[in-house]
N, C-alpha and C positions, 0 to 999 in steps of 0.2 A: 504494500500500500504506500500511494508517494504520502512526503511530507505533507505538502496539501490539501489531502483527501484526512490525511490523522486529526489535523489541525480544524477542520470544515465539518465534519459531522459531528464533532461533540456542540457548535456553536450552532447549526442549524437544529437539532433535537431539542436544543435549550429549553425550549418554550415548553415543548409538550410535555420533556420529562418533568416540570419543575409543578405544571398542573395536575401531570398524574399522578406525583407524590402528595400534592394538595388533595386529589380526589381519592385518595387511599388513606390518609390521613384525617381529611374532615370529607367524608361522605355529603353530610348533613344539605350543605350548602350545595355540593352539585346536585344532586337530588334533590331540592327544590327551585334550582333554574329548569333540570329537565321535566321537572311535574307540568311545572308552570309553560312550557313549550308542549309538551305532551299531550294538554288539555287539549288542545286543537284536533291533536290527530283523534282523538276518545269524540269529537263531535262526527268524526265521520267512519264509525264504529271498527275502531281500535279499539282492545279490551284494555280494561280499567286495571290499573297499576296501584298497588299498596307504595308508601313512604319504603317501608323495609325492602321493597322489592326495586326500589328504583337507589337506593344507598348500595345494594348488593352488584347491579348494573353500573351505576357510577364505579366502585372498587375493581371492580372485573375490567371494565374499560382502562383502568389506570394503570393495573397489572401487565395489560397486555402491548397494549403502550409501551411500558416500562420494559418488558424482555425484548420489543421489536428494537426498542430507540438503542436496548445494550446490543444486543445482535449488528445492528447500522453502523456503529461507534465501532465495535470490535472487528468489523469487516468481515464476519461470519453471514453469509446469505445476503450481503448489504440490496443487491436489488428487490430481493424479496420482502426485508423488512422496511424497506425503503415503499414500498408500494404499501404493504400494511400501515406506517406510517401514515402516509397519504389519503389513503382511505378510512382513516379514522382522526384523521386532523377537519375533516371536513363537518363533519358533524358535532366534535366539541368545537369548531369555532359558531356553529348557531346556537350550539346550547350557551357558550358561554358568553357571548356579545348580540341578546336579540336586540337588535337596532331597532327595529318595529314598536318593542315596547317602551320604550327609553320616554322619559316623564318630562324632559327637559332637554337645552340643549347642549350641557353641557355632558349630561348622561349617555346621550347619541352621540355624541364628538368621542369619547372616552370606549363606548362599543363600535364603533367606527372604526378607531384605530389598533381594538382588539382583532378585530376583522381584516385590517391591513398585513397584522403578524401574521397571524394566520394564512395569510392569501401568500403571502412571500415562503413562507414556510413551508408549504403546499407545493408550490413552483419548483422549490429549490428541492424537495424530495420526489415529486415528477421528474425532474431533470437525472437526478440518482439513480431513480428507478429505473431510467432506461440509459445509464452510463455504463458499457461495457469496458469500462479501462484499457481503450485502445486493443481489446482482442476484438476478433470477427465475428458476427452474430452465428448464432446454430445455422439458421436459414444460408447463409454462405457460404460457410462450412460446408454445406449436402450439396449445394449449386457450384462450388468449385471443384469438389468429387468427382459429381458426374460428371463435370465438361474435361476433368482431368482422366478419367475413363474412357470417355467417348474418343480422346485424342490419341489414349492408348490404343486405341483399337484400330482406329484410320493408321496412325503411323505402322502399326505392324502388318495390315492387308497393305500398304504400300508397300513394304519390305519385302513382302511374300509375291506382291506383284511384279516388282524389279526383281526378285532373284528366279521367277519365272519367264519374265521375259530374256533372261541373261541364259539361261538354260537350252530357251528355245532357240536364238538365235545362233 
């Protein structure tokens, strides 16, 4: 792994890891922003979620967070956790910045710019996720085979056809 990449993923994970220790630490609080978003989906029948059962969901989400962001960091499966990542940064940034509901505008400026980390964070782990560290994709790999095959095989019927014609003449 370069310098670069060492030094790049523990600053890009920052966020998430610092929230998932928060949502594993105090449940409480995430699980009453996600009730509070949740309600919407329960109007369009979504079943109905207990406090303990959304504290349980909030901890679970932070945990899993928490081994993707070490997995990214330690460069173990980094595109895979990198896309996990990504995919779960998405939805703690509406649970945790609902712009929509913001009372003020000072309160919207404040979830606005929780949404801006997030939105950067998101990009920069999309970008990861499909960073093959200057190797060649699989798909290339199989398409340079077969053409490196196919070429095998024209050069040797060439071979077989000039030591043919060399026979015959």
């Amino acid at each position: 792994m370069s310098i670069l990449r060492t030094v790049i993923r523990p600053v890009l994970v920052l966020p998430l890891v610092v929230d998932s220790v928060d949502a594993i630490r105090n449940p409480k609080d995430h699980a009453k922003k996600f009730l509070k978003l949740y309600k919407h989906a329960e109007k369009h029948g979504a079943p109905k979620l207990s406090e303990k059962q959304a504290k349980l969901a909030s901890q679970a989400a932070g945990c899993a967070t928490l081994v993707a962001a070490a997995g990214f960091i330690s460069g173990k499966a980094p595109r895979t956790c990198a896309t996990m990542l990504a995919l779960t940064a998405l939805p703690v940034a509406i649970v945790q910045n609902p712009v929509w509901t913001a009372e003020d505008r000072k309160e919207r400026n404040q979830y606005r710019r929780g949404l801006e980390r997030y939105g950067a964070v998101f990009a920069g782990l999309v970008f990861a996720a499909f960073d093959r560290q200057g190797e060649p994709s699989v798909a290339w790999k199989a398409q340079n085979w077969r053409d490196q095959k196919v070429a095998l095989v024209e050069a040797r019927n060439e071979g077989w056809q000039a030591a043919k014609d060399s026979f015959s003449a």
